[in-house]
MIDOSE-1310 file (N, C-alpha, C; in nm, 2 decimals, decimal comma, always signed):
residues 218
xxxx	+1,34/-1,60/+2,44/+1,22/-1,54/+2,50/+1,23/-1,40/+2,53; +1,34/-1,29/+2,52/+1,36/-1,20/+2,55/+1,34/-1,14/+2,67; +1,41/-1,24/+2,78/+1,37/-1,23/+2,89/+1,25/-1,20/+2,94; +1,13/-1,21/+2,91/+1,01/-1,19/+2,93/+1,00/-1,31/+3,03
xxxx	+0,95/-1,32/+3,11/+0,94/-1,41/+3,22/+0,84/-1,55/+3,13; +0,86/-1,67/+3,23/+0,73/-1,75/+3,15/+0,61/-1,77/+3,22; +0,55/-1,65/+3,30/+0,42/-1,65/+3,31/+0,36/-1,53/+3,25; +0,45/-1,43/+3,18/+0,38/-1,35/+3,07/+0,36/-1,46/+2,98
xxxx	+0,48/-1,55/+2,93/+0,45/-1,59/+2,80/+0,37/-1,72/+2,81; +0,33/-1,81/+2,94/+0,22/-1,86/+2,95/+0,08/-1,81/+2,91; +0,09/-1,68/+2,98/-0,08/-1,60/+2,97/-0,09/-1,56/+2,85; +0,00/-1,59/+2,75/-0,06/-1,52/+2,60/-0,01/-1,65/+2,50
xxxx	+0,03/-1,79/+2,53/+0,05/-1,89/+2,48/-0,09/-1,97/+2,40; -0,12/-2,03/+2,30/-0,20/-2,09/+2,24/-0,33/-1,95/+2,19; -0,19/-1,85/+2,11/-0,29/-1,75/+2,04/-0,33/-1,77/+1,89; -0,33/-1,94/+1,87/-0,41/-1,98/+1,76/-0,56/-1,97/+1,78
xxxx	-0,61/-1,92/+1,90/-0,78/-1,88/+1,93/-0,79/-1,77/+1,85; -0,68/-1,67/+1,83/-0,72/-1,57/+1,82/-0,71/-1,51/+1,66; -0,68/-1,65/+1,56/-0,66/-1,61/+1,45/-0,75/-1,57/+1,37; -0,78/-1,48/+1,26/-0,92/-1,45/+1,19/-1,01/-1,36/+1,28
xxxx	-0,95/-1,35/+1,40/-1,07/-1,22/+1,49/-0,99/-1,13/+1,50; -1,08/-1,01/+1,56/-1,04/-0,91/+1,48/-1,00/-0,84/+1,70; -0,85/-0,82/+1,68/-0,81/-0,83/+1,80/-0,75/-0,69/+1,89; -0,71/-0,65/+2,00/-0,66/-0,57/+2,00/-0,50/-0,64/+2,10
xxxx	-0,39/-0,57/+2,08/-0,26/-0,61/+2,13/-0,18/-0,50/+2,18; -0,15/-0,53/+2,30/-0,03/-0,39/+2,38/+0,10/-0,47/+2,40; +0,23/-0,47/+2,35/+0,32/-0,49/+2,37/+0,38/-0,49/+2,47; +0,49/-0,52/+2,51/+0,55/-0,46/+2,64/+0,67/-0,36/+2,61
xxxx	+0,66/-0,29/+2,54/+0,71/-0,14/+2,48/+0,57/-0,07/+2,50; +0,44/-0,09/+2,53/+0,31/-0,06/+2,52/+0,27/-0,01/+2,40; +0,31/-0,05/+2,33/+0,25/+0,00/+2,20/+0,13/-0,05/+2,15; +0,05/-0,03/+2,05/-0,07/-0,13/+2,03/-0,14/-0,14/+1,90
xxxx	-0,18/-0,25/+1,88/-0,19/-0,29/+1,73/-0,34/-0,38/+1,74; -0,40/-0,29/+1,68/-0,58/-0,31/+1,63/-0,55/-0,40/+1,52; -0,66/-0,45/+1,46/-0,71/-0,53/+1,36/-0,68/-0,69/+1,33; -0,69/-0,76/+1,21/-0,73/-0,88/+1,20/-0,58/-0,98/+1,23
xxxx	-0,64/-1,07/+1,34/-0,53/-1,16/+1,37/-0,50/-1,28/+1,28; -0,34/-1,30/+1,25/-0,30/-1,38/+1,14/-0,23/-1,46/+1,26; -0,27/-1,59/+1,29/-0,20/-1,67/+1,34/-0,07/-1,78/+1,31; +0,09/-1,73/+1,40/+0,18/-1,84/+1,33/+0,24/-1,93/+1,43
xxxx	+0,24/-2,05/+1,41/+0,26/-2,12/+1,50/+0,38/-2,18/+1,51; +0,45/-2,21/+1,71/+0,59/-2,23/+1,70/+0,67/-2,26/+1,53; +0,62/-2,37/+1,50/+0,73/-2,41/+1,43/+0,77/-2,32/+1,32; +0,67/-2,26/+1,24/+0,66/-2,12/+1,10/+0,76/-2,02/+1,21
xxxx	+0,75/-1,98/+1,31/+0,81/-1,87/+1,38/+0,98/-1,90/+1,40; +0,97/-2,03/+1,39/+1,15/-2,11/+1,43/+1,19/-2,09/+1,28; +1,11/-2,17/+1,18/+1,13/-2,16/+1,08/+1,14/-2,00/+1,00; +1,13/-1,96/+1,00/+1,13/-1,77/+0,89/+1,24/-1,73/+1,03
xxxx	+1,20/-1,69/+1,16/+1,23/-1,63/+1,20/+1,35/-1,65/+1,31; +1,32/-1,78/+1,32/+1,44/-1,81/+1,44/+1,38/-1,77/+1,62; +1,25/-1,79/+1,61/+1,21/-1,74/+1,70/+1,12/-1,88/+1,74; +1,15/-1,91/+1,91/+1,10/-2,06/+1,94/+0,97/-2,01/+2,02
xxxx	+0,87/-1,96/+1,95/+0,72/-1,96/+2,03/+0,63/-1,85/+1,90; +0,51/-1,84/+1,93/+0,40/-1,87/+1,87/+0,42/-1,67/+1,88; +0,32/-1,61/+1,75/+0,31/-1,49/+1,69/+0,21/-1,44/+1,60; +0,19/-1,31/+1,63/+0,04/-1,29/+1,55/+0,12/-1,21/+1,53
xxxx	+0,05/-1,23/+1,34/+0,04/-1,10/+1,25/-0,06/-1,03/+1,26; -0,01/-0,88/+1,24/-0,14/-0,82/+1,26/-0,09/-0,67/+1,21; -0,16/-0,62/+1,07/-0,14/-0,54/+0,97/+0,05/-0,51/+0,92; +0,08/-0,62/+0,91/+0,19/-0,56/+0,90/+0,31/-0,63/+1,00
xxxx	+0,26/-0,66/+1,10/+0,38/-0,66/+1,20/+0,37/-0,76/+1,32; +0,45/-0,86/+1,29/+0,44/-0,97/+1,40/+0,49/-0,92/+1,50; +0,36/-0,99/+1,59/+0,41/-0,96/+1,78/+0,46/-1,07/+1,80; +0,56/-1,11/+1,87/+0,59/-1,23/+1,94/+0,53/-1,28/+2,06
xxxx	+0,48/-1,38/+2,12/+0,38/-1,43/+2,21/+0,44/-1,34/+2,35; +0,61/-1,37/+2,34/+0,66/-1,33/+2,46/+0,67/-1,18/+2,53; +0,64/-1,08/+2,42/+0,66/-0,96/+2,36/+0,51/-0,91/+2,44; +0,42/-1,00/+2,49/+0,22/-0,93/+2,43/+0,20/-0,90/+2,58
xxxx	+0,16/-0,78/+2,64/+0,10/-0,79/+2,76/+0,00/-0,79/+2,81; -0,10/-0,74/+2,68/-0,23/-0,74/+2,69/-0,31/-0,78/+2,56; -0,37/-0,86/+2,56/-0,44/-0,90/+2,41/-0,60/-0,94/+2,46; -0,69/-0,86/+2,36/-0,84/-0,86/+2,37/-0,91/-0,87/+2,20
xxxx	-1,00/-0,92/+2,24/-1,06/-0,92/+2,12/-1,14/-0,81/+2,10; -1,17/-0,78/+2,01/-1,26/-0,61/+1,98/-1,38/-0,65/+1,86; -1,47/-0,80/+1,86/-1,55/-0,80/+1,80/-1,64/-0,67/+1,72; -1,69/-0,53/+1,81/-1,72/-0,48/+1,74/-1,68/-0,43/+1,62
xxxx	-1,57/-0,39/+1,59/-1,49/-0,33/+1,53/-1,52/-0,39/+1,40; -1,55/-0,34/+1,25/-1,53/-0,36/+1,12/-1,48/-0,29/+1,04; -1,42/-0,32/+0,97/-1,32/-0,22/+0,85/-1,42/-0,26/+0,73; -1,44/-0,15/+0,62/-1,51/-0,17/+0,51/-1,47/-0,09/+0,41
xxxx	-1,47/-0,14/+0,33/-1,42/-0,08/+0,18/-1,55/-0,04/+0,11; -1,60/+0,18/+0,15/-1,70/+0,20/+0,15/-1,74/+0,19/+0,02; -1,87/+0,12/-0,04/-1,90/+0,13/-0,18/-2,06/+0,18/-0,16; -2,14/+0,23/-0,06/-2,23/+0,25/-0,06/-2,21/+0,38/-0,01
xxxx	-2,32/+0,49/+0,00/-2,39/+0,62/+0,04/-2,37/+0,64/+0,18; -2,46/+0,51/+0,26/-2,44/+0,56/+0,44/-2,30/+0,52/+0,41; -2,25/+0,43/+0,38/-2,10/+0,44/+0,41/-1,96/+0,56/+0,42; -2,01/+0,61/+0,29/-1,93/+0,71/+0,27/-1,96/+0,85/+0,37
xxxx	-2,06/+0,81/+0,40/-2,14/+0,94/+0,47/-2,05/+0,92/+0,63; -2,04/+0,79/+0,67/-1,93/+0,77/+0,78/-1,82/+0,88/+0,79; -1,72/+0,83/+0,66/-1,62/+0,85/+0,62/-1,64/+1,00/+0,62; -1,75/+1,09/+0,59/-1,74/+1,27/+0,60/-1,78/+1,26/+0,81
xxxx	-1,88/+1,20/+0,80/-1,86/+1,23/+0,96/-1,79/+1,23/+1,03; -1,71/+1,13/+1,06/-1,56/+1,15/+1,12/-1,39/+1,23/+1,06; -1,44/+1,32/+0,93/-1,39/+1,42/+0,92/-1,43/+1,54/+0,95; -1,56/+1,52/+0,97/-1,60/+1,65/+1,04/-1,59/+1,70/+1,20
xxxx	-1,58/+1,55/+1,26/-1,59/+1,58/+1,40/-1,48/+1,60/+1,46; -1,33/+1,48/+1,36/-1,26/+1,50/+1,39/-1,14/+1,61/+1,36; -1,14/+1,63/+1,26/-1,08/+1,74/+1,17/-1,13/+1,80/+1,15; -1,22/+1,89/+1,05/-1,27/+2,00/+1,04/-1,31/+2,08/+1,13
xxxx	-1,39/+2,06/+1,28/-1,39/+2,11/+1,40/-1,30/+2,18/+1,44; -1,26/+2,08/+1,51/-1,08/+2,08/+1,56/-1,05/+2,19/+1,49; -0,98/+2,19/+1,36/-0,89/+2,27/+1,30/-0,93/+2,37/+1,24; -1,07/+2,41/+1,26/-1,11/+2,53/+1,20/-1,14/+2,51/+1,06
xxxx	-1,15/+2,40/+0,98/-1,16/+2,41/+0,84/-1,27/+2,40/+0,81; -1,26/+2,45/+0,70/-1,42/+2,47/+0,64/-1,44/+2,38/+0,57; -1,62/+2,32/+0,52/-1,66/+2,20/+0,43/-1,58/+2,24/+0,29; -1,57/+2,36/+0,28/-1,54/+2,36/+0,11/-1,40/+2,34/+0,13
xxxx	-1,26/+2,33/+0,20/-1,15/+2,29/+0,22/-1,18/+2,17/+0,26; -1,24/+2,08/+0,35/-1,23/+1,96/+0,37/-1,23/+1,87/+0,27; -1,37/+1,92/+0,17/-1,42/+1,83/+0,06/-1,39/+1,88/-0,05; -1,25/+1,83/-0,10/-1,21/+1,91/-0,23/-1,25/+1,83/-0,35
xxxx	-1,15/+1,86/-0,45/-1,19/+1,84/-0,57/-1,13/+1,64/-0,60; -1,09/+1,63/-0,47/-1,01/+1,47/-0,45/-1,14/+1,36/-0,40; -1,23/+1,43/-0,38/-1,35/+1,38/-0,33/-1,41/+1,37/-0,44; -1,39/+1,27/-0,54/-1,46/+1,24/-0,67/-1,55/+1,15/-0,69
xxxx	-1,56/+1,09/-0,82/-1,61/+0,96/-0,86/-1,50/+0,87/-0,86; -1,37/+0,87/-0,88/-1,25/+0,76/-0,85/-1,19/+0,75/-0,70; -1,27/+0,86/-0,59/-1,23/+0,82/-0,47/-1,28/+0,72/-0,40; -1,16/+0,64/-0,36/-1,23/+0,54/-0,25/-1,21/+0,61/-0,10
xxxx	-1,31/+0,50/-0,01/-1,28/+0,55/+0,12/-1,26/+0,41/+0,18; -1,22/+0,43/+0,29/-1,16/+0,27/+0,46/-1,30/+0,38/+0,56; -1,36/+0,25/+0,58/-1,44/+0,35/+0,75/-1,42/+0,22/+0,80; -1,38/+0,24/+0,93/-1,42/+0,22/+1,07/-1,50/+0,20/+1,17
xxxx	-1,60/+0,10/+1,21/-1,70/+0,10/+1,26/-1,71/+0,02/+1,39; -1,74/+0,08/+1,44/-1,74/+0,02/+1,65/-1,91/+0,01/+1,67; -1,95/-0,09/+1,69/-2,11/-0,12/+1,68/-2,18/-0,04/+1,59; -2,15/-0,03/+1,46/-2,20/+0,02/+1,35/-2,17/+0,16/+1,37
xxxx	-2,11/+0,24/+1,47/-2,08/+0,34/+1,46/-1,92/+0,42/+1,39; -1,90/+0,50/+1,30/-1,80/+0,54/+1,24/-1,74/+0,60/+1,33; -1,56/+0,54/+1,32/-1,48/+0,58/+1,45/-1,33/+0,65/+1,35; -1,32/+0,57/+1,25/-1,21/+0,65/+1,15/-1,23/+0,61/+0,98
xxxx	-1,17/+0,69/+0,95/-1,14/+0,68/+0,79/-1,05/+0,70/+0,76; -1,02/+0,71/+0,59/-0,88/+0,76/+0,50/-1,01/+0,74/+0,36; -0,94/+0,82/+0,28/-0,99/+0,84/+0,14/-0,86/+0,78/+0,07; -0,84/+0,72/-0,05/-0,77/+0,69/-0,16/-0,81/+0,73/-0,33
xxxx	-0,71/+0,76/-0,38/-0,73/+0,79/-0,56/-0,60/+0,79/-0,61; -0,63/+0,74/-0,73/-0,50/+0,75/-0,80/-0,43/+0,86/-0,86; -0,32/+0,91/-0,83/-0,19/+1,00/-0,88/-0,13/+0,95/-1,06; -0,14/+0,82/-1,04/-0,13/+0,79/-1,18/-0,20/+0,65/-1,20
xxxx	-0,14/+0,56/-1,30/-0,15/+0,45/-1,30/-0,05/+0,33/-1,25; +0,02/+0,39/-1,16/+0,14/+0,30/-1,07/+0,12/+0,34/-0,89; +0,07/+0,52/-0,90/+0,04/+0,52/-0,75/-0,06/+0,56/-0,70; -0,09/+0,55/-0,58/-0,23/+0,58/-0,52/-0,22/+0,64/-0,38
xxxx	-0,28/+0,74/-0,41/-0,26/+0,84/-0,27/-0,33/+0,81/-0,18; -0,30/+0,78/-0,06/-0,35/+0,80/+0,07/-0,38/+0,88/+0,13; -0,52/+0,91/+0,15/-0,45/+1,09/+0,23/-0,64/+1,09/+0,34; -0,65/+1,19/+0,45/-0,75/+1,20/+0,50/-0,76/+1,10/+0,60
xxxx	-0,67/+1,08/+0,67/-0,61/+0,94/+0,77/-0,70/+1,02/+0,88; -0,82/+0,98/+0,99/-0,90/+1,02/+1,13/-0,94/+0,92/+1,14; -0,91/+0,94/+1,26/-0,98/+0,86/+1,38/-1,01/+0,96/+1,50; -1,12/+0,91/+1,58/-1,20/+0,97/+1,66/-1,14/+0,98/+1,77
xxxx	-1,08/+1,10/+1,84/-1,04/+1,10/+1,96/-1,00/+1,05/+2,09; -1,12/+0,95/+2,13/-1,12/+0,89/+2,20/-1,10/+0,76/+2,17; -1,06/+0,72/+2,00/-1,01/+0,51/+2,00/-0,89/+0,58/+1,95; -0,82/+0,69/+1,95/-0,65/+0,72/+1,91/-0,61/+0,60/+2,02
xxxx	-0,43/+0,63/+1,94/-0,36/+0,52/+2,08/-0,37/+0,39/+2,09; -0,48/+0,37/+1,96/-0,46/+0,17/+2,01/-0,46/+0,09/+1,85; -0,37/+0,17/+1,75/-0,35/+0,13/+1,62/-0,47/+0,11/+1,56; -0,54/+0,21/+1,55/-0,64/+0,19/+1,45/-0,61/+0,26/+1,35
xxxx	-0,54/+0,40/+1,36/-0,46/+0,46/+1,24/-0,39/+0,37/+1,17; -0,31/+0,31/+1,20/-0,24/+0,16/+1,17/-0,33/+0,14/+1,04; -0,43/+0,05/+1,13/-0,49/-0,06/+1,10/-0,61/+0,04/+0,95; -0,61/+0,12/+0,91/-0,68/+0,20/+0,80/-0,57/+0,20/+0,72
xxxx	-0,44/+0,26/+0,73/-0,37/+0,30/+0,64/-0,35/+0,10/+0,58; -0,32/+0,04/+0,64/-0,26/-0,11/+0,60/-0,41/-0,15/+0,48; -0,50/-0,13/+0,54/-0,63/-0,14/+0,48/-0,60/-0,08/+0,32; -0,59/+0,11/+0,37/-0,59/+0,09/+0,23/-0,46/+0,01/+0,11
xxxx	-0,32/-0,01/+0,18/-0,23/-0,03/+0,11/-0,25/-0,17/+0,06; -0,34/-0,28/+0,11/-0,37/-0,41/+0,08/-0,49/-0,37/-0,06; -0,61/-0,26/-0,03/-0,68/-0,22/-0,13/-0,62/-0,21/-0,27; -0,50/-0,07/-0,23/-0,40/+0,00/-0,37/-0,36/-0,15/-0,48
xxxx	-0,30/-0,24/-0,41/-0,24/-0,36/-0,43/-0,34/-0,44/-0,47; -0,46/-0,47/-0,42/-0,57/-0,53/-0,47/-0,58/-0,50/-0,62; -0,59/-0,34/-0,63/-0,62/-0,29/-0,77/-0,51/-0,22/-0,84; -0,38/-0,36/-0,85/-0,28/-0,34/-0,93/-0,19/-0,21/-0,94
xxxx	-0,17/-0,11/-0,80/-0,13/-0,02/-0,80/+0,02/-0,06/-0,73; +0,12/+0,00/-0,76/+0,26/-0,02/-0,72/+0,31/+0,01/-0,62; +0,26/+0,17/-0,56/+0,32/+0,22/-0,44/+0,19/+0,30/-0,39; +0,24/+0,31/-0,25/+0,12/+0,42/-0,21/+0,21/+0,56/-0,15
xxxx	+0,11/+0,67/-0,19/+0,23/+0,81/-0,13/+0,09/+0,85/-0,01; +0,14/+0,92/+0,07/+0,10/+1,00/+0,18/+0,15/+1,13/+0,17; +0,07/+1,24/+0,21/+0,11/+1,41/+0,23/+0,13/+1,43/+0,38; +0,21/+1,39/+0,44/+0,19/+1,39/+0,61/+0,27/+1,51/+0,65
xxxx	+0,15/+1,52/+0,76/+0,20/+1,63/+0,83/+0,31/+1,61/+0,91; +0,37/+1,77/+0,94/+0,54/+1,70/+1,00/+0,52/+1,64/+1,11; +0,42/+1,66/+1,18/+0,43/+1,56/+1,34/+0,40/+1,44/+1,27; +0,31/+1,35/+1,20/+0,32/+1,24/+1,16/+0,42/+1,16/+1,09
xxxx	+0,55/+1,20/+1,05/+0,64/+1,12/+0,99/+0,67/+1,03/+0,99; +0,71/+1,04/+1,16/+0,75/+0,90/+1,22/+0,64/+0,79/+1,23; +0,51/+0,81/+1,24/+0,40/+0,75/+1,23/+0,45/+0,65/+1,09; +0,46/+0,69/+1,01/+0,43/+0,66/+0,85/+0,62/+0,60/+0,85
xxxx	+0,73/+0,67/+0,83/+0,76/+0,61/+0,86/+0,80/+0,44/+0,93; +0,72/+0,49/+1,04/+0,71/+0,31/+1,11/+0,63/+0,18/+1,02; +0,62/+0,23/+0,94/+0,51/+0,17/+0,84/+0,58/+0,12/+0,69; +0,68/+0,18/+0,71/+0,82/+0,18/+0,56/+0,80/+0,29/+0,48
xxxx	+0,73/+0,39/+0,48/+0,70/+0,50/+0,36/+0,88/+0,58/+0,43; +0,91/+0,66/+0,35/+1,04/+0,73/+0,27/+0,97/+0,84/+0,24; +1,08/+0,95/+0,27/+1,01/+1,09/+0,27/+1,07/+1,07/+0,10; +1,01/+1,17/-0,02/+1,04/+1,17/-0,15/+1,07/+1,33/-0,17
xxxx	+1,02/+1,41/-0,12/+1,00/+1,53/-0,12/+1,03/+1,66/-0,05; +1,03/+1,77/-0,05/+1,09/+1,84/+0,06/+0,89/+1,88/+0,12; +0,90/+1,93/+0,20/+0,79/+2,00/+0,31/+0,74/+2,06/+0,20; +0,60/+2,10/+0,18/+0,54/+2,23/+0,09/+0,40/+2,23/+0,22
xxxx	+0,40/+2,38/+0,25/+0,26/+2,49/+0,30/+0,15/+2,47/+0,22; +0,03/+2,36/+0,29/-0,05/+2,35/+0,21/-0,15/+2,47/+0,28; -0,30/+2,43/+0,25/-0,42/+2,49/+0,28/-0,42/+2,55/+0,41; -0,39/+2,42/+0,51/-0,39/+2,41/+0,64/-0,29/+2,34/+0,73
xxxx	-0,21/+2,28/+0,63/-0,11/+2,18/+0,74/+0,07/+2,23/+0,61; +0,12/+2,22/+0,72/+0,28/+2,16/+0,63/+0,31/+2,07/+0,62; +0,32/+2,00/+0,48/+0,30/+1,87/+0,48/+0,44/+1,79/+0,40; +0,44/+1,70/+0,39/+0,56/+1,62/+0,37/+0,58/+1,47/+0,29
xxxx	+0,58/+1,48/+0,14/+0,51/+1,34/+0,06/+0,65/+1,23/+0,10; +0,57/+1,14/+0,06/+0,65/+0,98/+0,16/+0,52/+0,91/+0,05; +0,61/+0,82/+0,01/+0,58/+0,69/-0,03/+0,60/+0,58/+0,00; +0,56/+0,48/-0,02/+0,62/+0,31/+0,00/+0,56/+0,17/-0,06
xx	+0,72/+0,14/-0,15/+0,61/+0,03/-0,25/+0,54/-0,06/-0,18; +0,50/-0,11/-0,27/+0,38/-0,23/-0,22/+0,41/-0,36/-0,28
């Protein structure tokens, strides 16, 4: 039980309610992890893992029941694989308010020549309103770049960055791609990193950021 007491792990016991909804989770490290809950129950958790109580998956990363300090559900929240106009139109507005603002960049640096007809986008939506994105396109025919990772200021901090990048790596993988690379900036390493990506590259001075390529198969 990781010495977690058993009236934490009471208050978060029988989180098979919360399988298939789309959840939010703070650890007791407080960390926190947005998006869709995968429910595993004691015995799957004894079995794979050696671990005697109940665990949600969730992008990537089982929380253990005993581990969870705070778990909510976030009905509004929708992730979408933009294939429509208002959609994509999301996906530029929360680069604009969040990035380009901010950082002084201009539309014609924002929306480069990666902003094609083979780009995909992930948006983010909190009562139909766009809260983050990422863009995707392929580098070749084995990898697929991730790049253009925002979220809106005020939902940072509760793995919704997470929960976009996982999005697109389940996408890449969808559509027969092998690895996904990232250009991250040096303060996000560790971000990505935590995620399994491997730096491949040395640092190169881009436009606006110094950035740092990392991949990780899929």
């Amino acid at each position: 039980m990781n010495n977690v007491s058993d009236t934490v792990y009471e208050k978060h016991s029988g989180l098979d309610h919360y399988d298939g909804k789309m959840i939010r989770i703070v650890d007791r490290w407080e960390q926190s992890f947005t998006g869709t809950a995968i429910h595993f129950n004691r015995d799957y958790m004894f079995h794979e893992y050696g671990w005697e109580e109940e665990g949600i998956l969730i992008n990537g990363c089982i929380v253990r029941a005993g581990d969870i300090i705070d778990i909510e559900e976030r009905p509004g929240l929708s992730i979408l694989r933009a294939d429509q106009l208002w959609q994509r139109a999301g996906a530029y507005y929360v680069r604009i308010q969040a990035m380009a603002k901010k950082h002084h960049i201009t539309l014609r640096q924002e929306f480069d020549e990666h902003d094609g007809s083979e780009t995909r986008y992930i948006v983010v939506t909190d009562q139909d309103f766009p809260i983050a994105t990422a863009r995707m396109y392929p580098l070749d025919q084995k990898r697929m770049m991730i790049g253009r990772v925002v979220v809106l200021p005020e939902y940072r901090h509760q793995g919704i960055g997470t929960m976009v990048v996982s999005e697109c790596e389940v996408w890449a993988e969808d559509l027969h791609y092998e690895k996904t690379v990232v250009d991250s900036r040096e303060n996000k390493v560790a971000f990505y990193e935590q995620m399994g990506y491997e730096v491949c590259d040395e640092a190169v001075k881009g436009e606006t950021f110094r950035c740092i390529r990392m991949e990780k198969d899929l």
